[in-house]
C-alpha positions as CSV (number, residue, x, y, z in Angstrom):
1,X,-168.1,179.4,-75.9
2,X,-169.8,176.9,-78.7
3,X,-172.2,178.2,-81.0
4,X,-174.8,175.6,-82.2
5,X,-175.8,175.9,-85.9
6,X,-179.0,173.2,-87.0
7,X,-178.2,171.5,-90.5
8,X,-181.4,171.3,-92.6
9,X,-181.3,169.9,-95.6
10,X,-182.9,172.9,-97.6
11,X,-179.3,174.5,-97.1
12,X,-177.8,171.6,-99.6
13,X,-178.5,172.8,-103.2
14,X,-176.5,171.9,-106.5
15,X,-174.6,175.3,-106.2
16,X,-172.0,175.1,-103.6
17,X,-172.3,177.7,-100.5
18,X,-170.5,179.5,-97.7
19,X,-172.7,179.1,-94.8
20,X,-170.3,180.1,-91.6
21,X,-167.0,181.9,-92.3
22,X,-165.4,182.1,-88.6
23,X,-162.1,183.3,-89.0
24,X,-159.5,180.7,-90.5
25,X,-162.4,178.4,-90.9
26,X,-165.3,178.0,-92.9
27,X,-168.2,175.8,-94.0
28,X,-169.9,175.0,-97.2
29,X,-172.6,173.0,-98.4
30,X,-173.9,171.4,-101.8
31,X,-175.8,168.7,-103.0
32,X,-174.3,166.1,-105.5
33,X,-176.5,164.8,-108.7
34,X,-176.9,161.5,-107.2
35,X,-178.6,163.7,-104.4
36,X,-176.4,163.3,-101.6
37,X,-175.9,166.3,-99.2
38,X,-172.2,167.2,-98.7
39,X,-170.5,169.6,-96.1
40,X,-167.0,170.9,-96.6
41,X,-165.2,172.3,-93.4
42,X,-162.3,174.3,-94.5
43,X,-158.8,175.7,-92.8
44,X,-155.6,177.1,-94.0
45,X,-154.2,174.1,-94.5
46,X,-157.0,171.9,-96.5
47,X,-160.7,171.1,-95.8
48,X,-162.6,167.7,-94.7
49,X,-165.9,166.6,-96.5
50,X,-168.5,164.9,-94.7
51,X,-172.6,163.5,-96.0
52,X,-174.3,164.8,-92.8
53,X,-177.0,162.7,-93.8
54,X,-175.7,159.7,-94.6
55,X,-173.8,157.9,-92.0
56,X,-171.5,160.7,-91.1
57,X,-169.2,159.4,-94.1
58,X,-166.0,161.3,-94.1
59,X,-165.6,161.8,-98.2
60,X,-162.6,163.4,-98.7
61,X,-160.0,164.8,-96.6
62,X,-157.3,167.4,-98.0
63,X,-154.6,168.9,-96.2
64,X,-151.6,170.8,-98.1
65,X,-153.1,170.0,-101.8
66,X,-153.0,166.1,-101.2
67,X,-155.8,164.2,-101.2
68,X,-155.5,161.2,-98.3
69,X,-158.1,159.1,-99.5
70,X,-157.8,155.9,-101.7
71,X,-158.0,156.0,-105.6
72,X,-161.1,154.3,-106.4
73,X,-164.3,154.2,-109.4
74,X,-166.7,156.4,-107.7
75,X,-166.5,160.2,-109.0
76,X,-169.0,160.8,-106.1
77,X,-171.4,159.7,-103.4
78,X,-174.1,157.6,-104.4
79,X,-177.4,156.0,-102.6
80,X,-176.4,153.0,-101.2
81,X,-178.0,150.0,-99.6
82,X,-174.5,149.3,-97.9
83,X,-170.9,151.0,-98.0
84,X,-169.8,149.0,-101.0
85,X,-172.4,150.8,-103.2
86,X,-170.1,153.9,-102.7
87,X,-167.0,152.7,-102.2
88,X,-165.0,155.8,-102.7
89,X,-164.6,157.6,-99.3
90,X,-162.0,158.1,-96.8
91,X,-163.7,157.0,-94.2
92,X,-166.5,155.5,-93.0
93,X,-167.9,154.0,-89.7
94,X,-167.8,150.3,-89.8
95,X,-170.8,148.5,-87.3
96,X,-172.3,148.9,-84.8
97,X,-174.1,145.9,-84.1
98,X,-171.5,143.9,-86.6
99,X,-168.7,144.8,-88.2
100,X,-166.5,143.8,-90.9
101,X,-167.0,140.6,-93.9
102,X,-169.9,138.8,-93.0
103,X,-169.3,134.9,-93.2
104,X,-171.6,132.8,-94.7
105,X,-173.7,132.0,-92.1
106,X,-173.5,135.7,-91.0
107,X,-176.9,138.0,-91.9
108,X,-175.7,141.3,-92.0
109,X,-174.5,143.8,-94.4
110,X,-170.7,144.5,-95.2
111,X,-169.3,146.3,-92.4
112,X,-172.8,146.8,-91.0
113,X,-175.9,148.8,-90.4
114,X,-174.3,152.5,-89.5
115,X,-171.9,152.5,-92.7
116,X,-174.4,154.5,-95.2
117,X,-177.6,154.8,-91.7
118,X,-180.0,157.7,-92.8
119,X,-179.2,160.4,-89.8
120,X,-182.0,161.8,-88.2
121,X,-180.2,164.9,-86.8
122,X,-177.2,167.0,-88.4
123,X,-175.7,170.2,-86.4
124,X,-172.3,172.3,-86.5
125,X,-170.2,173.3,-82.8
126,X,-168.7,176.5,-83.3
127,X,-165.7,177.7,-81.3
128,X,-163.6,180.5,-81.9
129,X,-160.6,177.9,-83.4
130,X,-162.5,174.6,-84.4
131,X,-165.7,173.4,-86.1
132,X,-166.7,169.7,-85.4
133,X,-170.1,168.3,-87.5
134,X,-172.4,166.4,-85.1
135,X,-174.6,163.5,-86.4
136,X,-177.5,161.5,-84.6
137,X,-178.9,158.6,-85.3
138,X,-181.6,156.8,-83.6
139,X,-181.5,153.1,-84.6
140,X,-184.8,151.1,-83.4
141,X,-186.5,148.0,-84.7
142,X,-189.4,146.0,-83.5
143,X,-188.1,143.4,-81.2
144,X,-184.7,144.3,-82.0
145,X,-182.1,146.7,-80.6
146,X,-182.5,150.6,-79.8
147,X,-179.5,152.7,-79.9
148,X,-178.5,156.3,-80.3
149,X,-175.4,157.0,-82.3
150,X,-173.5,160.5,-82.3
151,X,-170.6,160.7,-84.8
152,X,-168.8,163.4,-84.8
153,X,-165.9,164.8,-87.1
154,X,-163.8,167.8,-85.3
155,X,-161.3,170.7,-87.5
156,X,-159.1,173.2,-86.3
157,X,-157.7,176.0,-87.3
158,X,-154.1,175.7,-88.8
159,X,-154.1,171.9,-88.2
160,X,-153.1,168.9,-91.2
161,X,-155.5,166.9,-88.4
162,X,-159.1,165.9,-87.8
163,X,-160.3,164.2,-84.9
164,X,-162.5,161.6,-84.9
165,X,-165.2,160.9,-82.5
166,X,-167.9,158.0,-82.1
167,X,-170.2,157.5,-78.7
168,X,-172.7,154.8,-79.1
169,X,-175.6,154.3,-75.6
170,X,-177.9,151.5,-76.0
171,X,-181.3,152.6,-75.4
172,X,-183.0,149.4,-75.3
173,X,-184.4,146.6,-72.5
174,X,-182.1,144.3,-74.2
175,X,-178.0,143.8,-73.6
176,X,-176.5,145.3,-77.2
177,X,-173.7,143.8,-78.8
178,X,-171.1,146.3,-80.1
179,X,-168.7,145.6,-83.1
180,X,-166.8,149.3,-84.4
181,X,-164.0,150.0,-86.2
182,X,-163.1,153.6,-88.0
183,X,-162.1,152.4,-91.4
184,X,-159.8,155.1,-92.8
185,X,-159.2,154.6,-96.4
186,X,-155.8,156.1,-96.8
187,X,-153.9,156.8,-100.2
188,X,-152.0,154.7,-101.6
189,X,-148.0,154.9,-102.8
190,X,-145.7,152.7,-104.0
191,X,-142.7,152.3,-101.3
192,X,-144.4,154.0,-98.8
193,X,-142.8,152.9,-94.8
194,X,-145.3,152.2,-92.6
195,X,-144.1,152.5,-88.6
196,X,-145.8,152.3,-85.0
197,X,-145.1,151.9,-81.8
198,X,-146.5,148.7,-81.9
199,X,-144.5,145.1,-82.0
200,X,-144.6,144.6,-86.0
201,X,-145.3,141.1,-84.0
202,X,-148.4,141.9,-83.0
203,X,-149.5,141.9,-86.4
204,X,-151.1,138.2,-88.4
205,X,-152.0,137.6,-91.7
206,X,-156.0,136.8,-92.2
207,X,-156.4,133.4,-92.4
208,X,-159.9,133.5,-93.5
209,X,-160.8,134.4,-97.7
210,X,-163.9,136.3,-97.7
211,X,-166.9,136.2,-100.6
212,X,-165.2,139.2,-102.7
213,X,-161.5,138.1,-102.5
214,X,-160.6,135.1,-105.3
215,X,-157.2,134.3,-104.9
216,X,-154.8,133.8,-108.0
217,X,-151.6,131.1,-107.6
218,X,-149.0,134.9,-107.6
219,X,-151.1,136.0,-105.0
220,X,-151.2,132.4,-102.8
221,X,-147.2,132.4,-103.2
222,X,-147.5,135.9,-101.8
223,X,-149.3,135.1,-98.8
224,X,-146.7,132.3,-98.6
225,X,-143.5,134.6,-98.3
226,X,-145.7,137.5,-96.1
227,X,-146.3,134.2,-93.7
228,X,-142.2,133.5,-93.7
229,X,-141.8,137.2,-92.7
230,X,-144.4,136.8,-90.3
231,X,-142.3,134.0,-88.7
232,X,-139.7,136.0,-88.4
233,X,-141.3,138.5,-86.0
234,X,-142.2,141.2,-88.9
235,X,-145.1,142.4,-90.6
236,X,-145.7,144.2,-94.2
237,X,-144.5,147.8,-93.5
238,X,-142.8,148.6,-96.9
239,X,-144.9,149.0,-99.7
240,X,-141.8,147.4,-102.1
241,X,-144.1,145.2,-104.3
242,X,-147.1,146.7,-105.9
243,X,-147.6,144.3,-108.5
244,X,-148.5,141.6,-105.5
245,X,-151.4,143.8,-103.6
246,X,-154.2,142.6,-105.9
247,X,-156.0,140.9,-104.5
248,X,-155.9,142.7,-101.3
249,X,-153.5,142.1,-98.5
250,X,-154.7,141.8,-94.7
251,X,-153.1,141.8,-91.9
252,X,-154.7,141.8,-88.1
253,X,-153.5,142.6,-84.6
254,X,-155.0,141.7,-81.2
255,X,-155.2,142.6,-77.9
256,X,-153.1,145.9,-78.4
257,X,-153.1,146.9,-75.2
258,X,-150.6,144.4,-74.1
259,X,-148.0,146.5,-76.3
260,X,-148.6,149.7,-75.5
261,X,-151.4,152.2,-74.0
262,X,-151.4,155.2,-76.9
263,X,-151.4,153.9,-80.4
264,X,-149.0,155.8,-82.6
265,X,-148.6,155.1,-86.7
266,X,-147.5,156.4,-89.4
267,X,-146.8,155.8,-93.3
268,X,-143.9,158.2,-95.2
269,X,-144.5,158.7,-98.6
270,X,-141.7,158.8,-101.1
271,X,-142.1,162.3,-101.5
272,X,-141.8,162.7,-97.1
273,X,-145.2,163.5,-96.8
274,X,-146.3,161.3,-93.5
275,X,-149.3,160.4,-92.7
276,X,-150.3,159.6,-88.8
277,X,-153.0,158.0,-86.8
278,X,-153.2,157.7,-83.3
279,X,-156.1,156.2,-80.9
280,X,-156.4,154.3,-77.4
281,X,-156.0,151.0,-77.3
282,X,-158.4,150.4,-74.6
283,X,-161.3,151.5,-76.7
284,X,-159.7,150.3,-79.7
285,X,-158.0,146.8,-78.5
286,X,-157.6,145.2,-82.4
287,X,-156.1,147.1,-85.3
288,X,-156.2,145.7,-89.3
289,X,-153.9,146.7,-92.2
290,X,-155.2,146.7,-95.4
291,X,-153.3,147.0,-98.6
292,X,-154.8,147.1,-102.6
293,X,-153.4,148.1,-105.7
294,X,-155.6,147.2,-108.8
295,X,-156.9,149.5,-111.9
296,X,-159.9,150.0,-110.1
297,X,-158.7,150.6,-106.1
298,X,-155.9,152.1,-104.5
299,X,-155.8,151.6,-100.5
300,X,-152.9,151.6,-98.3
301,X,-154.9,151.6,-94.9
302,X,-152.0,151.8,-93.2
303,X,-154.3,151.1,-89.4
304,X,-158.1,150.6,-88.9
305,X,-158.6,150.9,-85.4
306,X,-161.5,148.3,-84.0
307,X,-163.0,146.7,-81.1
308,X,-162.4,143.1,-83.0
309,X,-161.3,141.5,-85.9
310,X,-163.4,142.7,-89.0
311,X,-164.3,139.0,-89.8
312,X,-168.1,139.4,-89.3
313,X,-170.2,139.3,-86.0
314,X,-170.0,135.3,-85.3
315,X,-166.4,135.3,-85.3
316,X,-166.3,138.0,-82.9
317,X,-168.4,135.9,-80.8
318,X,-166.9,133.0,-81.0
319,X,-163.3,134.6,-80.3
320,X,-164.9,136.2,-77.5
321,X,-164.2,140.0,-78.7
322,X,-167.6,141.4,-78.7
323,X,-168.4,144.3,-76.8
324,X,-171.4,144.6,-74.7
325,X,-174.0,147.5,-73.6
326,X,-175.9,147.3,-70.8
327,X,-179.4,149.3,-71.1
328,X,-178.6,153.4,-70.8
329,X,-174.8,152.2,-71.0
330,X,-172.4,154.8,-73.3
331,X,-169.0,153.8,-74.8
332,X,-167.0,156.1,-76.7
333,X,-164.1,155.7,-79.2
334,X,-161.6,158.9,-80.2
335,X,-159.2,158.9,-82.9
336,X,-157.0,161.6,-84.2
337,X,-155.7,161.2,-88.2
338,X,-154.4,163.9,-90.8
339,X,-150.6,164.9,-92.0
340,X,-147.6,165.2,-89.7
């Protein structure tokens, strides 16, 4: 059976509180100083933080006293106009009607609309071995697009896991162009091993320099030897170099589903800690790897699972990788992530 608790906001005050205590697992709320609700869903093994209210952003995750998420500036959420204003979360949902670096002659935000979207609707499912957090958000503009998006961020009991959902209908008159990827900010470690079951083939270096990357000439010989590598058939799955990851290091895959039907990867830290992430590759046909190492950020995104490459709406057009919704039509994307 599935016990539906309502989120209001009146339950997030600046003094952190057990709301449901349900065996192994509990839940707790607060509100942070810059006034962002926070929820806390805790097992055994760790807990998962999630702003209810703001875009379903997954803010920390924690599973055996290690935090997976990246080393960044922020010491908490903040209001944001876009994700960048808060850049210090595990995850976030990048999209939905673009996704990724907007080009020049692209007009929307950094990795879209949804990233920090105000969410109309917050409630908890209840079993007797899992709490998932449910977000709605109704998205409508004057002769623009109408959708209803439902995030939704699953723990069990006993498990170094969370699963990951996203289901996005188009409630509109208008066909909807979908972009999405779940962009999982994982920790960073010097000579981590990064592994899939995925051709290290399959994976290209980004051509394309965005606004916020400026290239230095150690960087440009770096991209040179990663494009050698790449000719040999291999990709950058050893973390070897950290003084060459600033500025950051991308690398892209396509059409995944050629390769294999069940995406499995994971990156083992020095210490054998592995992290793992695993999705379907016919909702998620595109994967990106993302590597940083500055004073500032720490990110070894090891796989960001997407519809497309995260180079901005018009290139997904023009490479013929959007996704389209059809008025009252659903897609869904699942993705399961945590310690092995």
């Amino acid at each position: 059976m599935t016990t539906i608790v309502k989120l209001d906001k009146a339950l997030f005050t600046e003094n952190s509180k057990e709301i449901l205590n349900n065996k192994d697992l509990s839940v707790w709320t607060k509100k942070y100083v810059s006034g962002i609700e926070s929820l806390t869903i805790k097992n055994a093994k760790g807990y998962v933080e999630l702003l209810p209210f703001m875009g379903q952003i997954i803010w920390d995750l924690n599973f055996n006293g290690i935090s997976l998420k990246l080393e960044n500036m922020f010491d908490m959420p903040y209001p944001a106009k876009t994700i960048i204003d808060t850049y210090g979360c595990f995850a976030f949902h990048s999209g939905l009607l673009a996704n990724g670096c907007p080009s020049s002659e692209d007009t929307h935000p950094m990795h879209g609309e949804f990233s920090v979207a105000s969410i109309n609707e917050a409630y908890l499912e209840v079993t007797d071995d899992s709490v998932a957090l449910v977000s709605k958000y109704n998205y409508c503009q004057g002769f623009g697009y109408h959708y209803l998006a439902c995030p939704k961020v699953t723990l069990k009991s006993n498990t170094t896991y969370i699963d990951i959902d996203m289901s996005v209908t188009n409630l509109g008159a208008q066909t909807m162009p979908l972009q999405y990827m779940c962009h999982m900010n994982y920790a960073y470690d010097d000579f981590a091993v990064i592994k899939s079951n995925v051709s290290d083939s399959a994976f290209k270096l980004r051509e394309s320099i965005p606004a916020h990357v400026h290239p230095t000439p150690k960087w440009l010989a770096y991209n040179e030897k990663l494009k050698q590598l790449q000719k040999e058939g291999k990709t950058l799955s050893y973390l070897d170099e950290p003084d060459m990851y600033s500025p950051e290091i991308v690398f892209m895959a396509d059409n995944l589903e050629q390769y294999v039907q069940e995406a499995q990867f994971t990156m083992q830290r020095k210490d054998g800690t592995t992290f793992f992430t695993e999705f379907n590759t016919k909702d998620f046909n595109s994967a990106t790897r993302w590597i940083m190492k500055d004073d500032d950020l720490k990110v070894a995104a090891f796989v960001l699972p997407a519809t497309c490459r995260p180079e901005g709406f018009l290139a997904a057009k023009q490479a013929g990788t959007l996704i389209y919704l059809q008025k009252n039509q659903s897609k869904s994307f699942h993705v399961c992530t945590g310690i092995k």
